[in-house]
LOLUMSE-234325 format. One record per residue (C-alpha): residue number from 1; x, y, z. Coordinates in steps of 0.5 Angstrom, whole numbers, plus 2048, in hexadecimal, padded with zeros to 3 digits. Each point is the difference from the previous one (the first is absolute). Layout:
% residues N
<atom num="NUM" x="X" y="Y" z="Z"/>
...
END
This chain:
% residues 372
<atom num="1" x="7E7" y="7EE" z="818"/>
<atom num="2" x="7FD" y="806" z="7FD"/>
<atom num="3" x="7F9" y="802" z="805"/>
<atom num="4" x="801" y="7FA" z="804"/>
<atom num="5" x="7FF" y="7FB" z="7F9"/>
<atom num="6" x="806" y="7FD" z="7FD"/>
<atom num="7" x="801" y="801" z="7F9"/>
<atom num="8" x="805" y="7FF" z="7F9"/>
<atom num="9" x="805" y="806" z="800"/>
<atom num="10" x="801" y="801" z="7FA"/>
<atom num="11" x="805" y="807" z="801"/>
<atom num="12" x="805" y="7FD" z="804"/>
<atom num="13" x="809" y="802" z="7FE"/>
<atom num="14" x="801" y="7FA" z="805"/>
<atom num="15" x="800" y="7FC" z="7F9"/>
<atom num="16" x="804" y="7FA" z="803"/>
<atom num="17" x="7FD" y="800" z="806"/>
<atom num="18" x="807" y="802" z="804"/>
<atom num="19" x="7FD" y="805" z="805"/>
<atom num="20" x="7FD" y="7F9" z="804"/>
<atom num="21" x="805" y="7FC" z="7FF"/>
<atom num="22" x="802" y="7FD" z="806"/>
<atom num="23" x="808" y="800" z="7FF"/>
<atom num="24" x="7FF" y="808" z="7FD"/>
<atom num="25" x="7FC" y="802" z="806"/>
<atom num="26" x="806" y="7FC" z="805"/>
<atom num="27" x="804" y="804" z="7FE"/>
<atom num="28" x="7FD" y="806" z="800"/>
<atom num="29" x="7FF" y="7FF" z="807"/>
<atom num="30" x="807" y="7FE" z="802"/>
<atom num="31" x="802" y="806" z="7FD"/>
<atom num="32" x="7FC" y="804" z="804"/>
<atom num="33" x="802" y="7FD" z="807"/>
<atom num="34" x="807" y="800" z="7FE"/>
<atom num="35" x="801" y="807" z="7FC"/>
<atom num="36" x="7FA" y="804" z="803"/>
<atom num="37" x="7FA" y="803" z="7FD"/>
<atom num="38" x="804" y="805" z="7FC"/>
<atom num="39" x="806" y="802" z="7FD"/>
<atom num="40" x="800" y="806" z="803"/>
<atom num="41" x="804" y="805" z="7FB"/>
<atom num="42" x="801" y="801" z="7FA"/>
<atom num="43" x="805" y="7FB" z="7FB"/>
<atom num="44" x="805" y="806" z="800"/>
<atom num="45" x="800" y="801" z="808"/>
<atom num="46" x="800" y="7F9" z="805"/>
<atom num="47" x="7F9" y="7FE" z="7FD"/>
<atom num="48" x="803" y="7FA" z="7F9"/>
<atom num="49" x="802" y="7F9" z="804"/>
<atom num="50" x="803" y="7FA" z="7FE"/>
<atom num="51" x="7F9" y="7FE" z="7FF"/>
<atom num="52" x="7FF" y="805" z="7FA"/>
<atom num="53" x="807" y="7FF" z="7FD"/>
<atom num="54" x="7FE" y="7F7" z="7FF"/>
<atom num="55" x="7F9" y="802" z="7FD"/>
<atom num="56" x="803" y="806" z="7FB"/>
<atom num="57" x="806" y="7FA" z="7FE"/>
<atom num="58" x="7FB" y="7FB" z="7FF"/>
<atom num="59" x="7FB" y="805" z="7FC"/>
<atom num="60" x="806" y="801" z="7FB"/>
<atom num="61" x="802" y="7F9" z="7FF"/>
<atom num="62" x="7F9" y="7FD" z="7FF"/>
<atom num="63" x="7FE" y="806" z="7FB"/>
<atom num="64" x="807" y="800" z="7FD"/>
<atom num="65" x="802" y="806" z="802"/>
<atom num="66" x="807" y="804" z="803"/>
<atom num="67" x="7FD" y="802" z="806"/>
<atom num="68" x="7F9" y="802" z="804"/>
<atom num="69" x="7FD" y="806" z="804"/>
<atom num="70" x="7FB" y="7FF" z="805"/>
<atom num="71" x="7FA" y="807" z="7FF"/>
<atom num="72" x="7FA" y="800" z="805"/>
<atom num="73" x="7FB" y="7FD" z="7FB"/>
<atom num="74" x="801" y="7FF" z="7F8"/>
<atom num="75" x="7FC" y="807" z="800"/>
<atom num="76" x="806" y="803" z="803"/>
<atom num="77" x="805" y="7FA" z="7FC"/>
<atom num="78" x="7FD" y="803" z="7F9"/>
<atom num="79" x="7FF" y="807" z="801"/>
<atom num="80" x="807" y="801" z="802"/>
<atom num="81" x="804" y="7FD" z="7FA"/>
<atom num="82" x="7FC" y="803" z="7FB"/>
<atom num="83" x="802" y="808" z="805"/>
<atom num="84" x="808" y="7FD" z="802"/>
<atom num="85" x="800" y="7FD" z="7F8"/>
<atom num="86" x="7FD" y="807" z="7FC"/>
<atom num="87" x="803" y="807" z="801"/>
<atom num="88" x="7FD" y="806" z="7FD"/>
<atom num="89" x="803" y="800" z="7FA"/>
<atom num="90" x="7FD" y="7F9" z="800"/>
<atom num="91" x="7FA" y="7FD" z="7FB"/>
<atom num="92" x="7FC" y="7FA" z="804"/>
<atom num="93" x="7FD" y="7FB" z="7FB"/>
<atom num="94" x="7F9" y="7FD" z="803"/>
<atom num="95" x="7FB" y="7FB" z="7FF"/>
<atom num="96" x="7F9" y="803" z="800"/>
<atom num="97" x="7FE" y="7FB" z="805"/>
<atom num="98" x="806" y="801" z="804"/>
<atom num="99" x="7FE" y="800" z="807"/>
<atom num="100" x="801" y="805" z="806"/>
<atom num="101" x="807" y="7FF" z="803"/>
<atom num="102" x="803" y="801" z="7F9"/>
<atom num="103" x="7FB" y="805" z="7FD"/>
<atom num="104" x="801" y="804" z="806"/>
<atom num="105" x="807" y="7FF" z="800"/>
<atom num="106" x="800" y="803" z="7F9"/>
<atom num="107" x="7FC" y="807" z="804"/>
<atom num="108" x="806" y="801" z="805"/>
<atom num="109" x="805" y="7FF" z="7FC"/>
<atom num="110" x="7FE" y="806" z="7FC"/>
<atom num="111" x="804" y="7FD" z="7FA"/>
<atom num="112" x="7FB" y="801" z="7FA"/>
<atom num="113" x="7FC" y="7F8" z="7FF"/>
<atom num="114" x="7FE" y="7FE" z="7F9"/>
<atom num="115" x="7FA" y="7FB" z="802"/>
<atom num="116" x="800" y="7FB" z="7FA"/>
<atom num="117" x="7F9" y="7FB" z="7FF"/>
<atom num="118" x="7FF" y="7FC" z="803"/>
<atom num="119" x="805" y="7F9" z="7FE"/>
<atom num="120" x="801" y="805" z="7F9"/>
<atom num="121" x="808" y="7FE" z="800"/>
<atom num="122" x="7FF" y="804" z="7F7"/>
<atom num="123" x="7FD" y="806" z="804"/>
<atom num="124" x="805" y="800" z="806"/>
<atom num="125" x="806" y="800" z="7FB"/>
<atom num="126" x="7FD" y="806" z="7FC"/>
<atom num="127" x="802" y="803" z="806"/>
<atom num="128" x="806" y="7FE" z="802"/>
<atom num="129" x="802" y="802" z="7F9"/>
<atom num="130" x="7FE" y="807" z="802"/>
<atom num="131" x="804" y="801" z="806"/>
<atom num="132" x="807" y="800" z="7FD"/>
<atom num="133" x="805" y="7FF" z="804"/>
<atom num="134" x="7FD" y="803" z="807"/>
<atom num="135" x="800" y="7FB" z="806"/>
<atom num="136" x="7FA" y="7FA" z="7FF"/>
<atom num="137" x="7FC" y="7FB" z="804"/>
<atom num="138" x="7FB" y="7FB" z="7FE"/>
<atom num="139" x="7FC" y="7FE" z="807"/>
<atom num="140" x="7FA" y="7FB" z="7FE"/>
<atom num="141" x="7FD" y="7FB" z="805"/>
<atom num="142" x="802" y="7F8" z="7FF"/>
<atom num="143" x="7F9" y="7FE" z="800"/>
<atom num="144" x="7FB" y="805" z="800"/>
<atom num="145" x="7FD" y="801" z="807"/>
<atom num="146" x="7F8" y="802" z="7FD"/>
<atom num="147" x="7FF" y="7FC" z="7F9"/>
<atom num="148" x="805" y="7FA" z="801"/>
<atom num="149" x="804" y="801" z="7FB"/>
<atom num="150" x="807" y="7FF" z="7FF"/>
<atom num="151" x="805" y="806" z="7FE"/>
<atom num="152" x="804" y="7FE" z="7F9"/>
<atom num="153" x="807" y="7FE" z="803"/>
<atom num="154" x="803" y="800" z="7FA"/>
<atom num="155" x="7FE" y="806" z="7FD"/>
<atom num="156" x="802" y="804" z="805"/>
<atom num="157" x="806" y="7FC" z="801"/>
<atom num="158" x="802" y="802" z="7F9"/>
<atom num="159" x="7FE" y="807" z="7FF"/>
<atom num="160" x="804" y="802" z="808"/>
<atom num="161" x="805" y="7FD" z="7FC"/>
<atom num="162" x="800" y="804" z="7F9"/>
<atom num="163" x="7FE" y="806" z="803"/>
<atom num="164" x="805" y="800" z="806"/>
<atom num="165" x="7FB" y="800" z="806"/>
<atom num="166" x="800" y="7FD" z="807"/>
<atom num="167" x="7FA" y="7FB" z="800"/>
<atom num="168" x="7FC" y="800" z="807"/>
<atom num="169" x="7FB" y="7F9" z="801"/>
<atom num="170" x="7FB" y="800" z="805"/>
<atom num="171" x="7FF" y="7F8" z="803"/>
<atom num="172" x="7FB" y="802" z="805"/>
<atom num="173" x="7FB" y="7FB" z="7FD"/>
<atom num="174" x="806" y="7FC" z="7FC"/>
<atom num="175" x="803" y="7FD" z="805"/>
<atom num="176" x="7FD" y="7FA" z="803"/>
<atom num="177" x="7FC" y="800" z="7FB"/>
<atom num="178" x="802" y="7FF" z="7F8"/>
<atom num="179" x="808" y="7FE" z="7FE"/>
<atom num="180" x="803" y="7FB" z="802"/>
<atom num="181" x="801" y="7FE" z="807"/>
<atom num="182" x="7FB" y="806" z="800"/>
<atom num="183" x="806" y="805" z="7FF"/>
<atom num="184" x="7FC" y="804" z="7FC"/>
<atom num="185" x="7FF" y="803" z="7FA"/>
<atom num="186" x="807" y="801" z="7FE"/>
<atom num="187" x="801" y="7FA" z="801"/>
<atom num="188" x="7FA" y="7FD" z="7FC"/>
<atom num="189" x="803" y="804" z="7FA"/>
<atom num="190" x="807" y="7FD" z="801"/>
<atom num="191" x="803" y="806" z="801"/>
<atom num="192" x="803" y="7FF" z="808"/>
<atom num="193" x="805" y="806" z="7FF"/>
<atom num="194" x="7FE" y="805" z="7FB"/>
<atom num="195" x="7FC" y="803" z="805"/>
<atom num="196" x="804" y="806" z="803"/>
<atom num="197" x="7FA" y="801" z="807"/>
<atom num="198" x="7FB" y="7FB" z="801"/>
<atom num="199" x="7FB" y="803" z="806"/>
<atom num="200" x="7FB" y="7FB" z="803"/>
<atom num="201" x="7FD" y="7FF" z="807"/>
<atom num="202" x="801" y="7FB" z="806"/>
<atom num="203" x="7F8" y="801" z="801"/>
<atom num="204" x="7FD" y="7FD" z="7FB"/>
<atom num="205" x="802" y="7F9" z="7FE"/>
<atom num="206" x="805" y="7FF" z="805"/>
<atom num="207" x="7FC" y="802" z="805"/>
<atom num="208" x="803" y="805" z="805"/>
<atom num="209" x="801" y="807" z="7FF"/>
<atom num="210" x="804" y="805" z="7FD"/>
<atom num="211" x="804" y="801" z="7FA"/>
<atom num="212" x="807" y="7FF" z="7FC"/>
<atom num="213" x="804" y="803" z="7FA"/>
<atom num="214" x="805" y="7FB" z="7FD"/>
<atom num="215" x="806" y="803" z="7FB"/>
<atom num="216" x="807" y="801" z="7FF"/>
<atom num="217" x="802" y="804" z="807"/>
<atom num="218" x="802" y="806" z="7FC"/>
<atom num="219" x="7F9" y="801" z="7FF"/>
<atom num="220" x="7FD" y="7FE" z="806"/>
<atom num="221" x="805" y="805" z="803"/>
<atom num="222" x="7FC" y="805" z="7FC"/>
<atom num="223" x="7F9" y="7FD" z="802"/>
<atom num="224" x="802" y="801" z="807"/>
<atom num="225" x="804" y="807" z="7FF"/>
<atom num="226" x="7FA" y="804" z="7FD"/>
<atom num="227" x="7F9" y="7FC" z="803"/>
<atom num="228" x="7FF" y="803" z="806"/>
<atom num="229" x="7FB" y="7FA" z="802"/>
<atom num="230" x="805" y="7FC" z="800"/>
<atom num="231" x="805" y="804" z="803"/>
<atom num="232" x="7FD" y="802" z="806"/>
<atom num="233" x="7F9" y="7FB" z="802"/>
<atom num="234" x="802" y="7FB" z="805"/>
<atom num="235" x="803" y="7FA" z="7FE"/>
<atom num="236" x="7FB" y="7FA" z="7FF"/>
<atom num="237" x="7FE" y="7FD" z="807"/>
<atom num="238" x="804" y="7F9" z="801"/>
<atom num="239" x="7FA" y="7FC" z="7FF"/>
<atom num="240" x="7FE" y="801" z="7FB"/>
<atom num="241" x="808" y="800" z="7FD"/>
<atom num="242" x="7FF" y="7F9" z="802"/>
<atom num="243" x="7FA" y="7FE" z="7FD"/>
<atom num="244" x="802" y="802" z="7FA"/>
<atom num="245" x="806" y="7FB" z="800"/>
<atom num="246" x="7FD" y="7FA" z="802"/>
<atom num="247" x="7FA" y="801" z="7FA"/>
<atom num="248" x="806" y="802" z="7FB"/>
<atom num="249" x="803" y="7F9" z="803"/>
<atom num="250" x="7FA" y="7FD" z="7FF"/>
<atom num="251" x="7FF" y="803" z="7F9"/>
<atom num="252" x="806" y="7FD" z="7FF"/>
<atom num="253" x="800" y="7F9" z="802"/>
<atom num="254" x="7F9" y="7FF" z="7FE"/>
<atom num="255" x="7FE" y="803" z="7F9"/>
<atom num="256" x="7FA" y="7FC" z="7FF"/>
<atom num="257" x="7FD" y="804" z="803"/>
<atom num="258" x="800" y="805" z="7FA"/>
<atom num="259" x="7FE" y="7FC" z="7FC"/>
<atom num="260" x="7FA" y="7FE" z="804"/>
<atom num="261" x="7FE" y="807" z="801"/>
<atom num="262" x="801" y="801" z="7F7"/>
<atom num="263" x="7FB" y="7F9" z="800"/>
<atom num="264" x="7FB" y="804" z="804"/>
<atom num="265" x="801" y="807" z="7FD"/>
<atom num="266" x="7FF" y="7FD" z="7F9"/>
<atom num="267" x="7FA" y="7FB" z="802"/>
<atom num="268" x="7FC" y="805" z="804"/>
<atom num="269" x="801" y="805" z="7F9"/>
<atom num="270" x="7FE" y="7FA" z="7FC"/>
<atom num="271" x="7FA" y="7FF" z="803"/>
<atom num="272" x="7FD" y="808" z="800"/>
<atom num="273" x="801" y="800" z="7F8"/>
<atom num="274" x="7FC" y="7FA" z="800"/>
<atom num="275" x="7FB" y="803" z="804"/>
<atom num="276" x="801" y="806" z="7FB"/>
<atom num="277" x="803" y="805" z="804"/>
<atom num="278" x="805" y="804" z="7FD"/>
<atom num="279" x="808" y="800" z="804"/>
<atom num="280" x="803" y="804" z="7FC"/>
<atom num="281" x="808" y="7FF" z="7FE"/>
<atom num="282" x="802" y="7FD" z="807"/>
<atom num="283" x="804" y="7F9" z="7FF"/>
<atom num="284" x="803" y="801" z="807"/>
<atom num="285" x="7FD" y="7FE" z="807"/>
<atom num="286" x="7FC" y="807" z="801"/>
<atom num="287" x="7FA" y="7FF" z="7FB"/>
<atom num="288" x="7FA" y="806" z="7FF"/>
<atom num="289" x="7FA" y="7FF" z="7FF"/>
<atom num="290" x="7FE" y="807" z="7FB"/>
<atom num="291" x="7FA" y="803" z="801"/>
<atom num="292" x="801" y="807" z="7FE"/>
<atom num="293" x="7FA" y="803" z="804"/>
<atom num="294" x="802" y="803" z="807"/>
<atom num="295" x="7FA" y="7FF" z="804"/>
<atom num="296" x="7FE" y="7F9" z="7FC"/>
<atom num="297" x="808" y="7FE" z="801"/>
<atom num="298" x="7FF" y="802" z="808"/>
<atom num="299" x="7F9" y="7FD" z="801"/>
<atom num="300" x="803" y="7F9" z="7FC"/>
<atom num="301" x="805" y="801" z="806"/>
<atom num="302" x="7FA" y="800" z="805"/>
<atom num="303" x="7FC" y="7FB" z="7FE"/>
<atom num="304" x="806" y="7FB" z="7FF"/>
<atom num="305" x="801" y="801" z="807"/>
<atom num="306" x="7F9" y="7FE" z="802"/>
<atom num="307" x="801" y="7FA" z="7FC"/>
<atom num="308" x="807" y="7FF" z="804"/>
<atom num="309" x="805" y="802" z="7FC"/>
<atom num="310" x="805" y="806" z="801"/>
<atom num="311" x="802" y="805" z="7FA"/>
<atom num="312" x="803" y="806" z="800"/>
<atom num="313" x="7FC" y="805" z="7FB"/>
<atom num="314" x="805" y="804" z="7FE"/>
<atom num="315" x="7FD" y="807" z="7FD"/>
<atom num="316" x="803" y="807" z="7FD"/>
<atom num="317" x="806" y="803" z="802"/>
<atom num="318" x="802" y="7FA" z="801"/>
<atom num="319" x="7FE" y="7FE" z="7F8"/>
<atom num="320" x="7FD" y="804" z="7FA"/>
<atom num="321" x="7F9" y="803" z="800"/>
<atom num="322" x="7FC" y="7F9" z="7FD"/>
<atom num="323" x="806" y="7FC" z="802"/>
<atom num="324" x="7FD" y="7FD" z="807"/>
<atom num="325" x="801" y="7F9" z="802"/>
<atom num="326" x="801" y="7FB" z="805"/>
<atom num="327" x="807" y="7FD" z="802"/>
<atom num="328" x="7FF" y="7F9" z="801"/>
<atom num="329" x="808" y="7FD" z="803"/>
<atom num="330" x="801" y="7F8" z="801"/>
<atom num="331" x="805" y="7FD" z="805"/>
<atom num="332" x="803" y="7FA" z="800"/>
<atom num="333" x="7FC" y="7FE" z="806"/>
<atom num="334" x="7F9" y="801" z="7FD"/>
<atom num="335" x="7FC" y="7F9" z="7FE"/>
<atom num="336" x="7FE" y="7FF" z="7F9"/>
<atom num="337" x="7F9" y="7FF" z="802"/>
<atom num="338" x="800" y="807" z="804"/>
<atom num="339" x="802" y="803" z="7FA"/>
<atom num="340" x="7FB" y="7FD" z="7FB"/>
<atom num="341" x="7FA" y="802" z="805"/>
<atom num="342" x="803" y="807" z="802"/>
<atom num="343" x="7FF" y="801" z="7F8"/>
<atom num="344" x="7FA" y="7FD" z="7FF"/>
<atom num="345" x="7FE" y="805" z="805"/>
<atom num="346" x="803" y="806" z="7FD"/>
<atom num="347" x="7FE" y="7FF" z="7F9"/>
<atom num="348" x="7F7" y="7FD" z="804"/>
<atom num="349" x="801" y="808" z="803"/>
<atom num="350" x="803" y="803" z="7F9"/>
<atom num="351" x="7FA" y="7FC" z="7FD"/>
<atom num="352" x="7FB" y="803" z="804"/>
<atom num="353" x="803" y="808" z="800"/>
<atom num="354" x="7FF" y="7FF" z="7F8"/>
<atom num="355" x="809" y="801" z="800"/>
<atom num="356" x="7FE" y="7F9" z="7FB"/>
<atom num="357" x="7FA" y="7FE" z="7FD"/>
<atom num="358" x="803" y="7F9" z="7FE"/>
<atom num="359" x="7FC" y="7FA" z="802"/>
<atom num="360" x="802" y="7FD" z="807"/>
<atom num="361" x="804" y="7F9" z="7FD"/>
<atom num="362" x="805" y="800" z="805"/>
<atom num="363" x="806" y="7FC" z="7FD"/>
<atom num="364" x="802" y="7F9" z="804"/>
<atom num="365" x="806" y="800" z="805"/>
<atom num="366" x="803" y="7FC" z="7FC"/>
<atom num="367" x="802" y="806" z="7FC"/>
<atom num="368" x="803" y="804" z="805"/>
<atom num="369" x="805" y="7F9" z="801"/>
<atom num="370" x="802" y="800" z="7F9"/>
<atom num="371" x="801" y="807" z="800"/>
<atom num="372" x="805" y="7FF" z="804"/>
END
């Protein structure tokens, strides 16, 4: 509800729905009866719980990883690897589009930071070529949190192993929603274990909040040793620890939900090409709608609202100068015929603002069924 009327959120990281499900929401209230409000203290002092220690253990295992560490939010959870993993007489190789926990990772670090194109695996080797034998970490997002895309696994993988870097994941938009079972990125590419860190959230996909590092526990040692954030934050409260678990586990039991939200996502991409409207290079559940234009991009976001549909416009700094779009996000629990109608409305508004000059034909809804 939004000024009192109901609208199709197009915005949302609750991708499958999670934050409302009725077990998610029992546990998380059993917890709070049970543990209290909050932790309390720090994980280093009296505030880590058995609690903590079940949803890091079942974290692991789902991604494939030795062990897990509990941080106050993905921010916190990608920030941190990249300072506990990058000395000063580190190189840090970033993606352009990386987004800002592992961007301003790289700052505090105050290791030197290589940022490479975007998704340009040639350019970053050049890179890696120049650095020698100095210390080196590849940090990249799994899927992109802006454009949609999906990072090149493989090729990062490849080049981490010829040039004798640690490579660092963030899954904040890959788990839940792409591989399978919804395990990520990494998974997707079949490469479970070639990842020295992966890095996500618990408030996207699964609903909850906070976030998670999974690696070997040397360098998990090393996260927590040298990431202030993590060492001294209090530790996640107790409900939102319990949360996390019961999605995990049903992510775990019902994986038919990723596929759901993938058959939306790629309906929904479908039926904005048809209309003419240009969706960039995503192929994942979040899909932009490139306008370029600040100002048009926010007067789109404007008019879609009065036409019922939310959509976050996203504008410099966040993108570059004439980069400026909508990010539309399916869920698993949208309807077809939302997503076809809420379209339709983006694409009437771009038509009006002059965005496309394209004659209103609008595509059938059957397209969106078999774009799925």
């Amino acid at each position: 509800m939004v000024g009192g009327a109901e609208v199709v959120q197009l915005c949302s990281g609750n991708y499958l729905g999670l934050a409302d499900h009725p077990r998610v929401r029992q546990a998380a209230a059993e917890a709070a009866e049970r543990y209290g409000a909050g932790a309390g203290a720090s994980p280093a002092g009296a505030g880590r719980m058995e609690l903590h220690g079940r949803l890091e253990r079942a974290l692991a295992d789902f991604i494939g990883a030795e062990a897990a560490l509990l941080a106050g939010s993905g921010y916190i959870a990608g920030s941190a690897a990249v300072t506990g993993l990058a000395g000063r007489e580190a190189i840090v190789f970033s993606d352009e589009r990386n987004g800002p926990g592992l961007a301003d990772g790289c700052r505090i670090s105050r290791a030197e930071t290589f940022v490479y194109r975007h998704c340009d695996a040639d350019h970053l080797a050049r890179g890696l070529a120049q650095a020698g034998d100095r210390p080196k970490l590849i940090v990249t997002e799994g899927v992109f949190a802006i454009d949609g895309d999906v990072a090149p696994i493989a090729q990062l993988v490849e080049l981490a192993r010829g040039h004798r870097s640690l490579l660092c994941v963030d899954e904040g938009d890959g788990l839940g929603a792409i591989g399978p079972a919804g395990r990520g990125a990494v998974a997707e590419a079949g490469l479970d274990g070639e990842v020295d860190v992966i890095v996500g959230t618990l408030g996207k996909a699964l609903g909850s909040y906070g976030g998670y590092a999974c690696a070997r526990e040397e360098l998990l040692e090393l996260i927590a040793g040298a990431a202030r954030p993590v060492a001294f934050s209090t530790a996640l409260p107790p409900a939102a620890v319990a949360a996390a678990l019961a999605s995990l586990g049903l992510l775990s039991s019902q994986p038919g939900a990723v596929e759901h939200l993938r058959r939306n996502a790629a309906g929904l991409r479908q039926v904005l090409l048809e209309h003419g409207l240009d969706t960039g290079p995503s192929r994942s559940q979040i899909v932009p709608v490139i306008v370029g234009d600040a100002r048009r991009t926010a007067t789109l976001s404007d008019r879609a609202l009065e036409g019922g549909v939310l959509a976050q416009a996203i504008q410099p700094p966040a993108v570059p100068e004439g980069g400026s779009l909508l990010r539309l996000t399916a869920m698993a629990n949208h309807r077809g015929d939302e997503l076809y109608a809420a379209a339709g409305v983006i694409a009437a508004a771009a038509r009006e603002l002059g965005i496309l000059d394209s004659p209103a034909q609008p595509p059938a809804i059957e397209d969106l069924e078999r774009a799925a």
